[in-house]
Biopython code that builds the backbone (N, CA, C, O; Angstrom):
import numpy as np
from Bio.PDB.StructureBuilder import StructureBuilder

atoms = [
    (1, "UNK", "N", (-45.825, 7.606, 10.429)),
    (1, "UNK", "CA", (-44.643, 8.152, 9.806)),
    (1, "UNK", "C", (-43.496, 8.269, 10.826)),
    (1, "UNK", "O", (-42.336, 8.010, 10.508)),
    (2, "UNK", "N", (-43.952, 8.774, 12.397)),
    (2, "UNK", "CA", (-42.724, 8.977, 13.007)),
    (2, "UNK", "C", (-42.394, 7.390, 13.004)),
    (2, "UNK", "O", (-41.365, 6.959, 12.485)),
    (3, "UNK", "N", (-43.082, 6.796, 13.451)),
    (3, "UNK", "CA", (-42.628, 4.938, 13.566)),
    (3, "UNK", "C", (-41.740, 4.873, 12.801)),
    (3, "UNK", "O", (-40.674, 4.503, 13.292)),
    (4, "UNK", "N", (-41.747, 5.080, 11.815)),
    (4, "UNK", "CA", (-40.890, 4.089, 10.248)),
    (4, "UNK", "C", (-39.855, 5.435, 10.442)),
    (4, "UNK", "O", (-38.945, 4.943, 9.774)),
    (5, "UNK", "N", (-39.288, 6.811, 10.868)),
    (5, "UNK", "CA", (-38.287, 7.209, 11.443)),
    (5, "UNK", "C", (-37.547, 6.529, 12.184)),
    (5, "UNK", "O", (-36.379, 6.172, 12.028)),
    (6, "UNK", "N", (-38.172, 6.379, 12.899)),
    (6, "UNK", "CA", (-37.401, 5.839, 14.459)),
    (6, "UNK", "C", (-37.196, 4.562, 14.346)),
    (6, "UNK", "O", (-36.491, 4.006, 15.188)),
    (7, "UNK", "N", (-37.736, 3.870, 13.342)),
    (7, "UNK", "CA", (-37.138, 2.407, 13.429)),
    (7, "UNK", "C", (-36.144, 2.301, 12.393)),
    (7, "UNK", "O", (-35.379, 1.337, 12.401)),
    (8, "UNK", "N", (-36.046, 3.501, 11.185)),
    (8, "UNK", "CA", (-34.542, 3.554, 10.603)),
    (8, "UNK", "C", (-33.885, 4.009, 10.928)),
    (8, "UNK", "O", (-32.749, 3.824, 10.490)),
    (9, "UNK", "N", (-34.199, 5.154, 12.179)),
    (9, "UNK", "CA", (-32.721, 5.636, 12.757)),
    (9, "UNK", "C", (-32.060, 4.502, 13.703)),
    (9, "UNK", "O", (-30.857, 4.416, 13.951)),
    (10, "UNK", "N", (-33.572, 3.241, 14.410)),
    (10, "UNK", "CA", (-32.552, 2.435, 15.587)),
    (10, "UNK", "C", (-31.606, 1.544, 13.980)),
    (10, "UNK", "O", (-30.392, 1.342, 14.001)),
    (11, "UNK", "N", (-32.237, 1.271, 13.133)),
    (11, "UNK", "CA", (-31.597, -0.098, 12.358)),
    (11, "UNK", "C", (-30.005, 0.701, 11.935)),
    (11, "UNK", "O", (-28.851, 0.277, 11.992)),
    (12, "UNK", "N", (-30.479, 1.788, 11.579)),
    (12, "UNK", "CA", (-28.740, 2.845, 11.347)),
    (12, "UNK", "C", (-27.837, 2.752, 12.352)),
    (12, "UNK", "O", (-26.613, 2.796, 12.227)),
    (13, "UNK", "N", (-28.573, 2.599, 13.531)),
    (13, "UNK", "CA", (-27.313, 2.971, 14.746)),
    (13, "UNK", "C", (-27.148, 1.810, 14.764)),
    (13, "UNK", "O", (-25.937, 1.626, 14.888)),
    (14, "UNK", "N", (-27.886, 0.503, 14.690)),
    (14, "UNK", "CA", (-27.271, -0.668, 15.207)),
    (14, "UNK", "C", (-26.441, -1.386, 13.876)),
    (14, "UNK", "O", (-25.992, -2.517, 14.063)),
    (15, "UNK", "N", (-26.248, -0.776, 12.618)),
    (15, "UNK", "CA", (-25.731, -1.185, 11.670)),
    (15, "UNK", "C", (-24.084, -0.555, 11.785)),
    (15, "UNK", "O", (-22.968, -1.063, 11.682)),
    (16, "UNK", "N", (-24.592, 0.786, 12.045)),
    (16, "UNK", "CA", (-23.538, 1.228, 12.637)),
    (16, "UNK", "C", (-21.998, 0.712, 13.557)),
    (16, "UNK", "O", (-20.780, 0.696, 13.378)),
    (17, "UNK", "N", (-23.115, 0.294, 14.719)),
    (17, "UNK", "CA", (-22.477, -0.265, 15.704)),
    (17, "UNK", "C", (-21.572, -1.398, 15.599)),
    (17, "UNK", "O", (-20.476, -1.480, 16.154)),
    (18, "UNK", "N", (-22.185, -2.377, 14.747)),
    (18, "UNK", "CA", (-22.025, -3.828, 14.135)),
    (18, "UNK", "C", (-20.515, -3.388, 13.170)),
    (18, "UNK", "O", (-19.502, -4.086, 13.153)),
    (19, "UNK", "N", (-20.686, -2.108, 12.436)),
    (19, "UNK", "CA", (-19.397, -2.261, 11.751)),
    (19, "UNK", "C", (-18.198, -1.666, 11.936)),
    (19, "UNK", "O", (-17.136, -1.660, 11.313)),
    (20, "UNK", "N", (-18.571, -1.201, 12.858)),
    (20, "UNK", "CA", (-17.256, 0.065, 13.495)),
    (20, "UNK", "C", (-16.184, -0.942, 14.298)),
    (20, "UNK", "O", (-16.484, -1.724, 15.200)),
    (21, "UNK", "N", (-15.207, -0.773, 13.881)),
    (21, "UNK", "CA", (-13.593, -1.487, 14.153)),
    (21, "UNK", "C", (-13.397, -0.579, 15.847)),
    (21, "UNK", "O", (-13.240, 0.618, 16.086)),
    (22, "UNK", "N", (-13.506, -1.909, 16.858)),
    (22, "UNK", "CA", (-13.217, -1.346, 18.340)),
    (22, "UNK", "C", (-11.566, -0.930, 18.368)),
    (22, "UNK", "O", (-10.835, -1.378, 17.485)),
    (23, "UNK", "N", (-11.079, -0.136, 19.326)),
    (23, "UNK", "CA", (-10.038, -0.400, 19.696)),
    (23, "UNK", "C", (-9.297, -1.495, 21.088)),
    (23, "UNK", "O", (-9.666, -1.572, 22.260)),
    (24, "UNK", "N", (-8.290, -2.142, 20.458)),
    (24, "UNK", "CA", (-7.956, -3.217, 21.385)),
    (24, "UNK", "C", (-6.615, -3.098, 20.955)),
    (24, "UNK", "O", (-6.198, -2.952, 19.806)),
    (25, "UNK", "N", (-5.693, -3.218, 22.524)),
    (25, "UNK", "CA", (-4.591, -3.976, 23.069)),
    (25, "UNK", "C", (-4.188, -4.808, 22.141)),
    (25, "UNK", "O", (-4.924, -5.794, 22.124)),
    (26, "UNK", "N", (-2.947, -4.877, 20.988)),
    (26, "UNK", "CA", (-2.166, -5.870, 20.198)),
    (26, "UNK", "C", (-1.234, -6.014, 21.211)),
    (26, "UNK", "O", (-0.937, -4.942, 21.737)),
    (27, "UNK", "N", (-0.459, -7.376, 21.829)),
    (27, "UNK", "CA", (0.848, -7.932, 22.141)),
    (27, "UNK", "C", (1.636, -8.252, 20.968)),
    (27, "UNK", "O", (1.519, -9.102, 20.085)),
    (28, "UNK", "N", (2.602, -7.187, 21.245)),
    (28, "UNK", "CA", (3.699, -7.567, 19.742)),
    (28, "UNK", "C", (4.335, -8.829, 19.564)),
    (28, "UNK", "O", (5.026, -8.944, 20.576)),
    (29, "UNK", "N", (4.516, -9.945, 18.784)),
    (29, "UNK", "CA", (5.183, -10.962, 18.708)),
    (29, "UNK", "C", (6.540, -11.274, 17.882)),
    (29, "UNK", "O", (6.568, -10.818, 16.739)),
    (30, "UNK", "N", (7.478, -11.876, 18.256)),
    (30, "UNK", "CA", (8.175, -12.306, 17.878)),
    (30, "UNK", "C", (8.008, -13.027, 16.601)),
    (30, "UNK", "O", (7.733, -14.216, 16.763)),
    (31, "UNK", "N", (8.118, -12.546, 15.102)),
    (31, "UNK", "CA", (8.374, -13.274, 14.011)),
    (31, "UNK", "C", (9.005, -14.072, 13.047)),
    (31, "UNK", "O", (8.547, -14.880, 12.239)),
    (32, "UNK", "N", (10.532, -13.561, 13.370)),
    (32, "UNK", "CA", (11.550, -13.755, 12.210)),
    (32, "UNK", "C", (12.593, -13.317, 13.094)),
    (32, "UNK", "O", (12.443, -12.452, 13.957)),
    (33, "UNK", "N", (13.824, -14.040, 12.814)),
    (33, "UNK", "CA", (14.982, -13.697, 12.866)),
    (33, "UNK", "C", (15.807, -14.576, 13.850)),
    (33, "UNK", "O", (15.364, -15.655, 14.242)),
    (34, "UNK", "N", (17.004, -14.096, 14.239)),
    (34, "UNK", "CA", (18.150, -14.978, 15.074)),
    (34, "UNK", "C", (19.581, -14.462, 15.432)),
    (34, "UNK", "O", (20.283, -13.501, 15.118)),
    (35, "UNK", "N", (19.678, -15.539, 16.226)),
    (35, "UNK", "CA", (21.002, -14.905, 16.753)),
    (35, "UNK", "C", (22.022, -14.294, 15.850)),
    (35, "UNK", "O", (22.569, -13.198, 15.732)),
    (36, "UNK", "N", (22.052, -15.583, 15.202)),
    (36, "UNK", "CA", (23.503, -15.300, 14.386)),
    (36, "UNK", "C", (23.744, -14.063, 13.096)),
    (36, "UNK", "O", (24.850, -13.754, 12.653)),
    (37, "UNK", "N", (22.714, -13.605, 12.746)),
    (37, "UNK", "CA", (22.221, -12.852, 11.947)),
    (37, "UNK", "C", (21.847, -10.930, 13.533)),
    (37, "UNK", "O", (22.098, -9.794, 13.132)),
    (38, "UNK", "N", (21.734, -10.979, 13.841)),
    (38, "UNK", "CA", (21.520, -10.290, 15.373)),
    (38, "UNK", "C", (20.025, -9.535, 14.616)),
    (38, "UNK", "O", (19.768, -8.422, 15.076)),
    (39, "UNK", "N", (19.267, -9.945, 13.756)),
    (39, "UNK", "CA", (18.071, -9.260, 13.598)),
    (39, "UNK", "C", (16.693, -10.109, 14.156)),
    (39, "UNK", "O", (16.523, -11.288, 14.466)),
    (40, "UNK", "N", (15.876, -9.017, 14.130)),
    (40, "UNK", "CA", (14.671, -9.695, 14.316)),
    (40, "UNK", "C", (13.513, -8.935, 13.708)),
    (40, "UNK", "O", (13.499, -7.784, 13.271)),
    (41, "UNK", "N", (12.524, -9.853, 13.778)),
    (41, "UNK", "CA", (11.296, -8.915, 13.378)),
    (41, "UNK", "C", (9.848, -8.911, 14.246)),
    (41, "UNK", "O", (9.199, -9.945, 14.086)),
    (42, "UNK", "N", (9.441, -8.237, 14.846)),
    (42, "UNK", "CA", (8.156, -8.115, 15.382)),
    (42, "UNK", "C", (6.960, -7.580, 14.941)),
    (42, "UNK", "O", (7.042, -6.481, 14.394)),
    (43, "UNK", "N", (5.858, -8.095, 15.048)),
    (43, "UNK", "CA", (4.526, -8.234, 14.183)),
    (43, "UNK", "C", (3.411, -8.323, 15.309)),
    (43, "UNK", "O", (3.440, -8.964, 16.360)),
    (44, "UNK", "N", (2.071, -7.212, 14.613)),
    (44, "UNK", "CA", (0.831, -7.928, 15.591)),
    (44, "UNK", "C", (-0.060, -8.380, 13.949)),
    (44, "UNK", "O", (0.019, -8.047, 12.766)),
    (45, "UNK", "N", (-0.817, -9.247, 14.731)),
    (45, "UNK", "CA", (-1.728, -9.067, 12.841)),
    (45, "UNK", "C", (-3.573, -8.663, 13.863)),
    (45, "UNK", "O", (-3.679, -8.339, 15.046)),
    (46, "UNK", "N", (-4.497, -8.822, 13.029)),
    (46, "UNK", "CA", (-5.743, -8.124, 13.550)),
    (46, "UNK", "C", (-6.589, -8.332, 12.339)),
    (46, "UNK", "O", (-6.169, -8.493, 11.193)),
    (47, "UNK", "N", (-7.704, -8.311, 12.692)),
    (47, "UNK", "CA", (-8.924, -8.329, 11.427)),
    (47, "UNK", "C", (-9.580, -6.653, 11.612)),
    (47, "UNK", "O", (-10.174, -6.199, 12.590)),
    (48, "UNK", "N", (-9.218, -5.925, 10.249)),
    (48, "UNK", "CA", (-9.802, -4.463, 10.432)),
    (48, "UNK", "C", (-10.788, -4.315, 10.327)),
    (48, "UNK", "O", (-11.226, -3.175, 10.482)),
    (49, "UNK", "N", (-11.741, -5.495, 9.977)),
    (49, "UNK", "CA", (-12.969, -5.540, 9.844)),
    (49, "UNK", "C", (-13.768, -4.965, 11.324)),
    (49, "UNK", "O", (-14.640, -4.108, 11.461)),
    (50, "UNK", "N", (-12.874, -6.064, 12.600)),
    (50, "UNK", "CA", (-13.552, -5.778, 13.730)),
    (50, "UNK", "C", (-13.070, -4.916, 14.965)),
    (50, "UNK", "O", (-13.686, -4.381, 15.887)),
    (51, "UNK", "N", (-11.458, -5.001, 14.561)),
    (51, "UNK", "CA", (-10.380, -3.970, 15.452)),
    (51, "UNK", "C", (-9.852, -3.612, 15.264)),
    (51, "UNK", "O", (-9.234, -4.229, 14.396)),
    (52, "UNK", "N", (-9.171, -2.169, 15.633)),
    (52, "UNK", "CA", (-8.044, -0.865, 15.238)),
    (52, "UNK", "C", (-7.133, -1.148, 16.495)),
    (52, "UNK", "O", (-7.554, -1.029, 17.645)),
    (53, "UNK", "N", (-5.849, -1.532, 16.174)),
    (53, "UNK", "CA", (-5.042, -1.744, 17.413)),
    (53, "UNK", "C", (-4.485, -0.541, 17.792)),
    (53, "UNK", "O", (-4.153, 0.258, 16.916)),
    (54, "UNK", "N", (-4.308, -0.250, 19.125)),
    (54, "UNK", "CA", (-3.576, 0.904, 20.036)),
    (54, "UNK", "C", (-2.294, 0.144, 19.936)),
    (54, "UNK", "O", (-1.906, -0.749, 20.689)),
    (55, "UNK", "N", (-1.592, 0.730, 18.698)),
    (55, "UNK", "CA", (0.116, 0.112, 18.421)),
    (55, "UNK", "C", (0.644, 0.759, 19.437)),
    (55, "UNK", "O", (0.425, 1.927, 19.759)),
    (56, "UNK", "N", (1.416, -0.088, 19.993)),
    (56, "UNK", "CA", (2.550, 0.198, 21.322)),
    (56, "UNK", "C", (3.749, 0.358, 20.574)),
    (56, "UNK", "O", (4.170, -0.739, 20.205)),
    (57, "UNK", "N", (4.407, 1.251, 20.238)),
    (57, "UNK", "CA", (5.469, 0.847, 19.801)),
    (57, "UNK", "C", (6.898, 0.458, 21.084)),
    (57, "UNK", "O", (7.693, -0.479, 21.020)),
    (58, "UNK", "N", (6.814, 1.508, 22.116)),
    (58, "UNK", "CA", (7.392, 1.046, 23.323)),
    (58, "UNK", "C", (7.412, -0.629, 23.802)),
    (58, "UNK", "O", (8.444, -1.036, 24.336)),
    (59, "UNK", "N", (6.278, -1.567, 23.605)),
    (59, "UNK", "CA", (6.393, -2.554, 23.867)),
    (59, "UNK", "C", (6.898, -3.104, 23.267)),
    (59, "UNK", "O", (7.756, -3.779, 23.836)),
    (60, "UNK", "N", (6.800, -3.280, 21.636)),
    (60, "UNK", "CA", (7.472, -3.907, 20.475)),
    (60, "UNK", "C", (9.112, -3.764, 20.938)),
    (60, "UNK", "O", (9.914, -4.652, 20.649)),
    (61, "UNK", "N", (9.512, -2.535, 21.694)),
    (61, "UNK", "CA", (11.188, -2.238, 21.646)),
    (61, "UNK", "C", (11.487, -2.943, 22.715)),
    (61, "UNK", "O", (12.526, -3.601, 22.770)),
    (62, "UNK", "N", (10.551, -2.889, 23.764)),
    (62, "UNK", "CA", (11.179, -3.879, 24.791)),
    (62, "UNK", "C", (10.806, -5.211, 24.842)),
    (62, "UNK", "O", (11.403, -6.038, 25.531)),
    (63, "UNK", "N", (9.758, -5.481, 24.081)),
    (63, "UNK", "CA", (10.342, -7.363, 23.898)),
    (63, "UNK", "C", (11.544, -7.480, 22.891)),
    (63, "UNK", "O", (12.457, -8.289, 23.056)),
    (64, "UNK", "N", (11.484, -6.802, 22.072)),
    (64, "UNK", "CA", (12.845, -6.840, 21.249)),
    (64, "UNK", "C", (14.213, -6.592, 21.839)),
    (64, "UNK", "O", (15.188, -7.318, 21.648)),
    (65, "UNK", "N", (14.196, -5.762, 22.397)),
    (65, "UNK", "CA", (15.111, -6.060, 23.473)),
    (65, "UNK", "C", (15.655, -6.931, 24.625)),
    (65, "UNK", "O", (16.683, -6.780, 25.285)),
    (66, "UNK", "N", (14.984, -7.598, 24.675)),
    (66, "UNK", "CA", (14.440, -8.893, 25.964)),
    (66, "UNK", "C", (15.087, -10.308, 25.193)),
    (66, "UNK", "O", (15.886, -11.184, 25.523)),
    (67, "UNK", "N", (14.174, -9.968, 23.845)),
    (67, "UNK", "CA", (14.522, -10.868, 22.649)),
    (67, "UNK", "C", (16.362, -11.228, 22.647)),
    (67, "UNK", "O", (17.023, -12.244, 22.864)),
    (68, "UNK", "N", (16.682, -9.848, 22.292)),
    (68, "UNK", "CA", (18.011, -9.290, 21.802)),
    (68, "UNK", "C", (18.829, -9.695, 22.949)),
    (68, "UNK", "O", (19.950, -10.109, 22.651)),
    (69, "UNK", "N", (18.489, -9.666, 24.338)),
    (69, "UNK", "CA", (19.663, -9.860, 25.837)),
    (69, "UNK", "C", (19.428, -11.810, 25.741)),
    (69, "UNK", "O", (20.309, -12.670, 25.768)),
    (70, "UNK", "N", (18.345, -11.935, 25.660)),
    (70, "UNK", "CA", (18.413, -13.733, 25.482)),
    (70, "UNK", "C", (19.843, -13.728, 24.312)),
    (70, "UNK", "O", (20.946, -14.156, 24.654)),
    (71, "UNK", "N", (19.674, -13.397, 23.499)),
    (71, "UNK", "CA", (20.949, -14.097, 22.419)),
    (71, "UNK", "C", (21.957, -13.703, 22.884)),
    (71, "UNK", "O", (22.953, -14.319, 22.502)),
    (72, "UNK", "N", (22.149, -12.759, 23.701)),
    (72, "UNK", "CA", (23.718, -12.289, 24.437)),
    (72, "UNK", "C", (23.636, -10.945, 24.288)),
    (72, "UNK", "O", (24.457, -10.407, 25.031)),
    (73, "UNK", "N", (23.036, -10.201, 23.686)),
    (73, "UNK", "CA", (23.210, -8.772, 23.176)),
    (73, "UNK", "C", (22.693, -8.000, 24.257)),
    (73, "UNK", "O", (22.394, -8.644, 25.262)),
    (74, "UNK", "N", (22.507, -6.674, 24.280)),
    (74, "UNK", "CA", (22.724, -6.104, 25.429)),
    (74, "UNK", "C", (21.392, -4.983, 24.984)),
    (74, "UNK", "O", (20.916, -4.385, 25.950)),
    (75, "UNK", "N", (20.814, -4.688, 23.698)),
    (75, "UNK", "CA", (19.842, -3.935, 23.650)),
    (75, "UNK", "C", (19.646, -4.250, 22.080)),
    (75, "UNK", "O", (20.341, -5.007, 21.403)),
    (76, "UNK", "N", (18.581, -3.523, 21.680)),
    (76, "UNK", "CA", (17.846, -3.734, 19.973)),
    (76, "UNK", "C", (17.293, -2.731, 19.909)),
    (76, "UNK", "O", (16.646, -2.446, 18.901)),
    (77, "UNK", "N", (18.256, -1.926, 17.695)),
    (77, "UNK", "CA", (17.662, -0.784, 17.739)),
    (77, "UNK", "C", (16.928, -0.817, 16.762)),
    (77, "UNK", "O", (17.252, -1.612, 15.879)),
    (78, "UNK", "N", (15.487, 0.152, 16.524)),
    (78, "UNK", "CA", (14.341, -0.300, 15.473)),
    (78, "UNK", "C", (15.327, -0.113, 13.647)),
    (78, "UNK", "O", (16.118, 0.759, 13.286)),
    (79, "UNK", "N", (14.989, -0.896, 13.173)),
    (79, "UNK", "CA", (15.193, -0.857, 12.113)),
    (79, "UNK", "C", (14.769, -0.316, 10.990)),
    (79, "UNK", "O", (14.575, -1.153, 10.109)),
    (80, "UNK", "N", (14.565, 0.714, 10.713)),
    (80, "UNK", "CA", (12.814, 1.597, 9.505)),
    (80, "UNK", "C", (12.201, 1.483, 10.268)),
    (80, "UNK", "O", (12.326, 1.102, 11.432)),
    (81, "UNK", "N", (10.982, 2.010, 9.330)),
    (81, "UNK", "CA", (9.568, 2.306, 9.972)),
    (81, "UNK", "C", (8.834, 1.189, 9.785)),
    (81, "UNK", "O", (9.034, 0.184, 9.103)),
    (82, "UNK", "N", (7.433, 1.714, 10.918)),
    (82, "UNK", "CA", (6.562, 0.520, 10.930)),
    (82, "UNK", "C", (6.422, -0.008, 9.502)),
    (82, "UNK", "O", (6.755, 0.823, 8.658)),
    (83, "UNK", "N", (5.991, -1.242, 9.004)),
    (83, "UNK", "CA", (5.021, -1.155, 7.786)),
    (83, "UNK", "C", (3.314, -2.115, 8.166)),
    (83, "UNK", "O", (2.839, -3.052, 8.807)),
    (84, "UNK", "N", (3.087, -1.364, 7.514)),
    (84, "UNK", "CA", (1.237, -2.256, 7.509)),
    (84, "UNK", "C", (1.224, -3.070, 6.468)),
    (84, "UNK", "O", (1.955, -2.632, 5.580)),
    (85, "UNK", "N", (0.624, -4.226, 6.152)),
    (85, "UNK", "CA", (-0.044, -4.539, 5.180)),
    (85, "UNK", "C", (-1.176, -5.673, 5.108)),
    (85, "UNK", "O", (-1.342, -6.440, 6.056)),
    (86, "UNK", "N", (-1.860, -5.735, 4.071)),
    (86, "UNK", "CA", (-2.691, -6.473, 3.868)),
    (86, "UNK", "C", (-2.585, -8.027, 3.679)),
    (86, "UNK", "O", (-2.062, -8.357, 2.615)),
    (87, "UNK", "N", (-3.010, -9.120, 4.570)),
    (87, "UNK", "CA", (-1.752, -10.074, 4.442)),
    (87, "UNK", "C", (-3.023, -11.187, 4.005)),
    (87, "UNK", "O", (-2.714, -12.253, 3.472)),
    (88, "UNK", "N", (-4.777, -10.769, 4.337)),
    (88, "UNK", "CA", (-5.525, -12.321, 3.541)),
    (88, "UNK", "C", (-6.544, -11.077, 3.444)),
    (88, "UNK", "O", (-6.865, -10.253, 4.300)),
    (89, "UNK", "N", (-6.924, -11.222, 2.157)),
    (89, "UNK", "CA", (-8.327, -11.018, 1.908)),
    (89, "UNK", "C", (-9.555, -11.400, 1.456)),
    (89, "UNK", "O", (-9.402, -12.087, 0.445)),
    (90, "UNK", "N", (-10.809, -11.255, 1.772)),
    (90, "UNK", "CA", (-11.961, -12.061, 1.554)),
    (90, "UNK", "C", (-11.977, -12.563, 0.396)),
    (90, "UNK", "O", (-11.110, -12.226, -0.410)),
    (91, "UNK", "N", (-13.157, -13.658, -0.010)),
    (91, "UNK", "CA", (-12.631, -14.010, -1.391)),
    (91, "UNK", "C", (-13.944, -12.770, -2.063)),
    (91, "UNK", "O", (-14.298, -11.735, -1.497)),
    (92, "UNK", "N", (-14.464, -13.328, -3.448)),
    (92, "UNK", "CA", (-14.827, -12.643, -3.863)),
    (92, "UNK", "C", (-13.907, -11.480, -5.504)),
    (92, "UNK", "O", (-12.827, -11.815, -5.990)),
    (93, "UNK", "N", (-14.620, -10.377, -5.932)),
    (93, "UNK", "CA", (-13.805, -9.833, -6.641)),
    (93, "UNK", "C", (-13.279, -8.483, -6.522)),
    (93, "UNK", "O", (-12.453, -7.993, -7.292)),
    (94, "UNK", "N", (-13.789, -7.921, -5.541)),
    (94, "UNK", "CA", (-13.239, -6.794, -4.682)),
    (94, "UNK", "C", (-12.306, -7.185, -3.591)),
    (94, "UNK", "O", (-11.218, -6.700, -3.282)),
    (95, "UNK", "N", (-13.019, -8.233, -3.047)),
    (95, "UNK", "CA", (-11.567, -8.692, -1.706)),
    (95, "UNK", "C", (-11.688, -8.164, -0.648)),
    (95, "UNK", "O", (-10.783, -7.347, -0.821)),
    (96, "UNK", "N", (-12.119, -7.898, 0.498)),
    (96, "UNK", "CA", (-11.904, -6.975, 1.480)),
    (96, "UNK", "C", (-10.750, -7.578, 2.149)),
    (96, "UNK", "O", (-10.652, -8.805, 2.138)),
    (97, "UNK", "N", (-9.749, -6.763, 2.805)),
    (97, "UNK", "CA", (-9.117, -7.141, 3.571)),
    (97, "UNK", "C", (-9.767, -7.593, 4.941)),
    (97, "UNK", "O", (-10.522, -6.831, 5.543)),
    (98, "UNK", "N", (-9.374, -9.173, 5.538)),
    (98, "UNK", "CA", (-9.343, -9.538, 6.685)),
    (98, "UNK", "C", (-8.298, -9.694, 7.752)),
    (98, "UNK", "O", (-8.573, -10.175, 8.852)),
    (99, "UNK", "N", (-7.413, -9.392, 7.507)),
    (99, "UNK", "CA", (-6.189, -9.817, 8.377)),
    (99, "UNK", "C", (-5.153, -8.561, 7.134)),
    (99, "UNK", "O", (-4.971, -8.403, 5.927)),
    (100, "UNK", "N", (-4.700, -7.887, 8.584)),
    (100, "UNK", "CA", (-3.882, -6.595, 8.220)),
    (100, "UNK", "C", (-2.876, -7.422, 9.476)),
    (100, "UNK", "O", (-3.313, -8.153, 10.365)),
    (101, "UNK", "N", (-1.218, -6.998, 9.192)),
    (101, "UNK", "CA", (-0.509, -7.022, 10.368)),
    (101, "UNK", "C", (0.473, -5.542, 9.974)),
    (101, "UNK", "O", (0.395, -4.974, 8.885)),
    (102, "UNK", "N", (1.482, -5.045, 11.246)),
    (102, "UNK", "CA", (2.309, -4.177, 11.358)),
    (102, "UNK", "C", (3.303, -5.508, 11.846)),
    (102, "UNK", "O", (3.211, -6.553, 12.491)),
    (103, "UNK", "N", (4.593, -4.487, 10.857)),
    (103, "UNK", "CA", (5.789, -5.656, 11.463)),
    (103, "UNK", "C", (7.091, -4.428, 11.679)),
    (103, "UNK", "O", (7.387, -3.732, 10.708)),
    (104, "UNK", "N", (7.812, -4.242, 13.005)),
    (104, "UNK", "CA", (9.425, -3.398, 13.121)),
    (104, "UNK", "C", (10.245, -4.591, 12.573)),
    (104, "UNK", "O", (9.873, -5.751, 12.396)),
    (105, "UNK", "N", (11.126, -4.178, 12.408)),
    (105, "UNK", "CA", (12.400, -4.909, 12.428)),
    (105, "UNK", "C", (13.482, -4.030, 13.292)),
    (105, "UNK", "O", (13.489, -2.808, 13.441)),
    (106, "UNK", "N", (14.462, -5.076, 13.856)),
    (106, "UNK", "CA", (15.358, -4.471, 14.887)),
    (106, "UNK", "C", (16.484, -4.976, 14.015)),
    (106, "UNK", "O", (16.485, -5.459, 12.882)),
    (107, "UNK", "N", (17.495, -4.705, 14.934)),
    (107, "UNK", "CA", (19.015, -4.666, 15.102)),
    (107, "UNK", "C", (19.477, -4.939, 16.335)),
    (107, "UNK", "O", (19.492, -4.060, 17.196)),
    (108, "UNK", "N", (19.869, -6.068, 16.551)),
    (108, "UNK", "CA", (20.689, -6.454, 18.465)),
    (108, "UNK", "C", (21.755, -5.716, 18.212)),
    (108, "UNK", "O", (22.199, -5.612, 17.069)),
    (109, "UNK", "N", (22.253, -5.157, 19.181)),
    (109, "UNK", "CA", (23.641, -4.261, 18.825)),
    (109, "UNK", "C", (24.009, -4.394, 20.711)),
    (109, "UNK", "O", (23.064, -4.550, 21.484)),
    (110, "UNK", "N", (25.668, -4.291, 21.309)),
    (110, "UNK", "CA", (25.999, -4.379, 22.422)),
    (110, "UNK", "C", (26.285, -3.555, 22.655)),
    (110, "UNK", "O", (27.110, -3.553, 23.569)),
    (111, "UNK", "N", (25.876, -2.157, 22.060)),
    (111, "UNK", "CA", (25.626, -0.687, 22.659)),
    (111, "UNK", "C", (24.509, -0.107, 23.536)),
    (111, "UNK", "O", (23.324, -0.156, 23.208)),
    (112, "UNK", "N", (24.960, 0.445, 24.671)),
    (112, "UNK", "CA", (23.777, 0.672, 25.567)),
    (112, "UNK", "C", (23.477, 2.094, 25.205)),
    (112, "UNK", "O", (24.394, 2.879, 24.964)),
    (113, "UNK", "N", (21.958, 2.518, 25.151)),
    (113, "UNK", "CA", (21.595, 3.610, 25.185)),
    (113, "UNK", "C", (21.858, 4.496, 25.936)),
    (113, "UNK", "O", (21.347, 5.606, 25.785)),
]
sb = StructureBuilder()
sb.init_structure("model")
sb.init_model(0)
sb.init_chain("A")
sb.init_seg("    ")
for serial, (resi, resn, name, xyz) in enumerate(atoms, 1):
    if name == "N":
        sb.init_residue(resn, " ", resi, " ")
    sb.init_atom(name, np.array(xyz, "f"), 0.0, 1.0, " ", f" {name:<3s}", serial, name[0])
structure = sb.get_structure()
């Protein structure tokens, strides 16, 4: 009896283990946008199946900004709030989501903070 315990508590922990979403490092990327328009948009995407990203939002502002001094502009301010969404999901008739992204949108503006 203890046997058949202890071998459903290891199969629990390692089922466990197998489904729990790690945390990992997203690099924000460049998505959308342009000069002439002075917007942009930055995005990470991720599978929540296997990882929970540690969102930087500090990094997202300074590649956007980096972004924003390449076109001539002098800084980029966030535009709204983050949004999440669900962007492919498994097939099937429930669907799980596989691929979630967060996207800012900025504003190049030649005002310095």
């Amino acid at each position: 009896m203890k046997l058949k315990k202890f071998a459903l508590l290891i199969c629990s922990l390692l089922l466990f283990g197998c489904t729990t979403a790690r945390h990992v490092q997203m690099d924000w990327m460049f998505v959308d946008g342009g000069r002439s328009t002075g917007e942009l948009t930055m995005a990470i995407m991720w599978n929540p199946q296997h990882d929970k990203p540690d969102i930087d939002v500090w990094q997202a502002q300074t590649q956007a900004a980096n972004k924003c001094r390449s076109w001539g502009f002098q800084e980029a301010e966030q535009n709204g709030d983050i949004v999440t969404r669900c962007t492919r999901k498994s097939s099937g008739f429930l669907g799980t989501c596989i691929r979630k992204e967060a996207l800012i949108r900025y504003h190049c503006t030649n005002r310095t903070q």
